[in-house]
N, C-alpha and C positions, 0 to 999 in steps of 0.2 A: 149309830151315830154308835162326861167322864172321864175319869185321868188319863185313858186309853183313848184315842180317836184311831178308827181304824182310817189311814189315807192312802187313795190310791192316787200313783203320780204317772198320770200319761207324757211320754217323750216323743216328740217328733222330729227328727232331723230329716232335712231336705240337704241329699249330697248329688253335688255332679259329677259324676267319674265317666267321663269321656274321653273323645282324643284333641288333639290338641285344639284342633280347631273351634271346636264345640267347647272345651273346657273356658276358651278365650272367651266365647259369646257369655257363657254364663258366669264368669271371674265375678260381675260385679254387683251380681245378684247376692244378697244373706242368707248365712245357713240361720234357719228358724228352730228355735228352741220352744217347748211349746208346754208349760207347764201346769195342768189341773189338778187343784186339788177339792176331793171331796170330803162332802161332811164338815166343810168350815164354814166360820164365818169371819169378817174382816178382823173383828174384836179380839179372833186368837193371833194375830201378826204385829211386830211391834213397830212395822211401819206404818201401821193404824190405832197406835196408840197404847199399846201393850207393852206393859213396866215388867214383866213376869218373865215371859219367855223370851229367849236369844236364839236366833236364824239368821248366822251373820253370812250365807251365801246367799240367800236372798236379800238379807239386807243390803248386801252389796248388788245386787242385782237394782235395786229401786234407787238406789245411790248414782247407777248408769242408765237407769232408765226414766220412766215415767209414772205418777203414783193416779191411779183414778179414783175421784173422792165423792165421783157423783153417776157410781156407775148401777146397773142394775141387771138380772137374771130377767128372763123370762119365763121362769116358770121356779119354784121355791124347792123341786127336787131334781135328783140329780139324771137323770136319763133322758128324759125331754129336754132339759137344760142342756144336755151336751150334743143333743140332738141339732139345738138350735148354733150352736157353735161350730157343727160341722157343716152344716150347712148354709150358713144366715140365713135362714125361713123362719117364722115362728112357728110351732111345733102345731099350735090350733092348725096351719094351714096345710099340714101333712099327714097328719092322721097319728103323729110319736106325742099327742100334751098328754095323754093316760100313762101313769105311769107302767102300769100293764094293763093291756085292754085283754080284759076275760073272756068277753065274748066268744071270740074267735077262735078259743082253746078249751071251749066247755068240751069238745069232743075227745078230749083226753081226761076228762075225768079227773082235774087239779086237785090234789091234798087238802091246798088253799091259795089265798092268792096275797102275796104280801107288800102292802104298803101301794094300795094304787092309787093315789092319791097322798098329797102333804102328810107325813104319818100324824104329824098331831091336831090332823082335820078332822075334831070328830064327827059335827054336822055331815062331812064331805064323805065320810063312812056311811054314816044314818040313809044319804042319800043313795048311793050307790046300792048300799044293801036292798033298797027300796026299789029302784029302777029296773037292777039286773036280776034281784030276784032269788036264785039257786045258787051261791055263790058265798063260798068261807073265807072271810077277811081278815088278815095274821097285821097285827103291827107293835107296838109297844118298847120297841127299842129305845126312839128318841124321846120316849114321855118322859118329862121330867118328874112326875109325882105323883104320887093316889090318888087324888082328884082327878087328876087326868083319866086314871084306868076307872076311878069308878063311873064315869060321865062315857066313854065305851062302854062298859059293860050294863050300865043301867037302860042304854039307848037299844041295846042290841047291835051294836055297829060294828064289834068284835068278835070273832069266831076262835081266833086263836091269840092267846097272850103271851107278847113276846118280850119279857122282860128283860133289864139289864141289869146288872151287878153292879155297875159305878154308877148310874145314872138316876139311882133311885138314892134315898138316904139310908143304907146299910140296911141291915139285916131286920131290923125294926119295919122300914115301910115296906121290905120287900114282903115279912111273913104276910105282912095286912095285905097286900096284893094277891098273895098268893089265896088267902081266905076269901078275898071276894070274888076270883075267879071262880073257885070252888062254890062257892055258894051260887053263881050262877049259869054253872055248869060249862066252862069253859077253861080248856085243854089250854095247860101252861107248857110252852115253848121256848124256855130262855137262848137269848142270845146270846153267841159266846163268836170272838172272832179277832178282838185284841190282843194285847201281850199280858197275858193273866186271867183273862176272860174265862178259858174254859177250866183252869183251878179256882174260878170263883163257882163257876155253876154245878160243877159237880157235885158240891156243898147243897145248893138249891134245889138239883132236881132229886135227892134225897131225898130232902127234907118233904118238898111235894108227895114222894110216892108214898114214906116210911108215915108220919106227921100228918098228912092233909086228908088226901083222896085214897090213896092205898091201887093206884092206877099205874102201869105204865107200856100197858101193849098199844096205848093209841099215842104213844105220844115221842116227840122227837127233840133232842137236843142238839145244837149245833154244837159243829167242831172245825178246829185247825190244826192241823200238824207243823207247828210254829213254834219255836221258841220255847218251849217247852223248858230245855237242858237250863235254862234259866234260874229255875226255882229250885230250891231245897226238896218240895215235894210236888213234885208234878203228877198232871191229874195220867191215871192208867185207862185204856183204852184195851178191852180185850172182847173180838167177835164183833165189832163194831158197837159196843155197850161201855160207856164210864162204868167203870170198877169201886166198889164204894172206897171213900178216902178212910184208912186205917190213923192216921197221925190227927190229933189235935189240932185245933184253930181253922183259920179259913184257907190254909193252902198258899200263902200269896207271897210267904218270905220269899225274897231272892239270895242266893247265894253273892255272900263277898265279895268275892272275887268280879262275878258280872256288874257289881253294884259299881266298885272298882275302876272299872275298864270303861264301864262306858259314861261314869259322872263327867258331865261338860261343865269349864272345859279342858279341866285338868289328865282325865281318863286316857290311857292310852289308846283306844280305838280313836279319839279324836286327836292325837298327838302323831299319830299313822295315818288319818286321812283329813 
């Protein structure tokens, strides 16, 4: 999954470009726009009720269209979910409701395996740990708080902790997380993948290696090569290893000018498109 939502927007256009004859037959069929987003829920759209944020091309879209107020997922993440949308099957009836089924890939000898299951199931971890057996289970993204990660870590349910930077309450619940991984012997993997994400983590997994455990040939931090040019100080990247950050504070200023450009809706990025 924070002030950053990472979203991916799948498009799908269905075009006829045939000859004429053919073009006629299909004239009076619609081109389909076909819009998914992940990692949301309704309560961030403010044609469900949200005073905060402005998306006046979808709002104009639900203005033309149709609002559904009583609809439902079949399944609470997102890969079997989309599963079941491209196919209309339910995903229990094909073999896609795991969000990765392990099994079938123990023969490659996985890292870990992340998020197979609701990430903030932690039962649904305890379980699986339990059934499959030999198998490292990475999630901690979408947890919103210490409790969360201590109730993983005290079950056993978590192999790899995969924290996040906005989604926790700043640098305070993050150290306490970080100390109870440590404490119980499990490899912190922050997730980084936002606009800012990975100038926050490189601050984190510092502090982890310098501060905590004093560790870091086992252990891996995500990255994107995004957005970067953004910030005042962007994180460095050299041999495939964050570079420790030389400047003060947490890295997150943005430069003027971008702040600028793209404030909605006056910004001129938004004054050009």
């Amino acid at each position: 999954m924070r002030v950053f939502f990472k979203i991916y927007v799948v498009v799908f256009y269905i075009f006829f470009s045939c000859n004429d004859d053919s073009f006629k037959k299909f004239s009076s069929r619609p081109n389909i726009l076909w819009l998914v987003a992940e990692d949301q829920s309704p309560e961030f759209f403010p044609m469900y009720g949200n005073k905060t944020i402005s998306l006046p091309n979808l709002e104009q879209l639900t203005k033309d269209g149709i609002i559904y107020t009583n609809a439902y997922a079949p399944v609470p993440v997102c890969a079997p979910s989309r599963s079941a949308l491209i196919t209309g099957m339910y995903p229990s009836t094909m073999g896609t409701h795991n969000m990765r089924t392990y099994n079938a890939y123990k023969k490659f000898n996985l890292l870990f395996v992340e998020e197979p299951t609701s990430p903030d199931d932690v039962l649904g971890f305890a379980k699986i740990k339990k059934e499959v057996g030999d198998v490292r289970l990475a999630t901690g993204e979408a947890c919103g708080g210490r409790i969360m990660f201590k109730q993983f870590l005290e079950l056993g349910a978590m192999n790899v902790c995969q924290i996040d930077s906005c989604r926790l309450g700043s640098i305070n619940e993050i150290l306490t997380v970080l100390l109870m991984a440590h404490k119980f012997k499990v490899p912190v993997f922050p997730h980084a993948g936002g606009v800012g994400l990975c100038e926050y983590v490189q601050h984190l997994c510092m502090v982890d290696y310098v501060l905590i455990n004093g560790e870091k040939d086992n252990k891996v931090v995500e990255y994107q090569d995004s957005l970067h040019e953004h910030f005042i100080h962007p994180c460095i990247i050299k041999d495939g290893n964050y570079m420790p950050p030389k400047d003060i504070g947490y890295s997150i200023e943005m430069k003027q000018k971008s702040v600028k450009d793209f404030t909605y809706p006056n910004g001129e990025y938004w004054k050009d498109n």
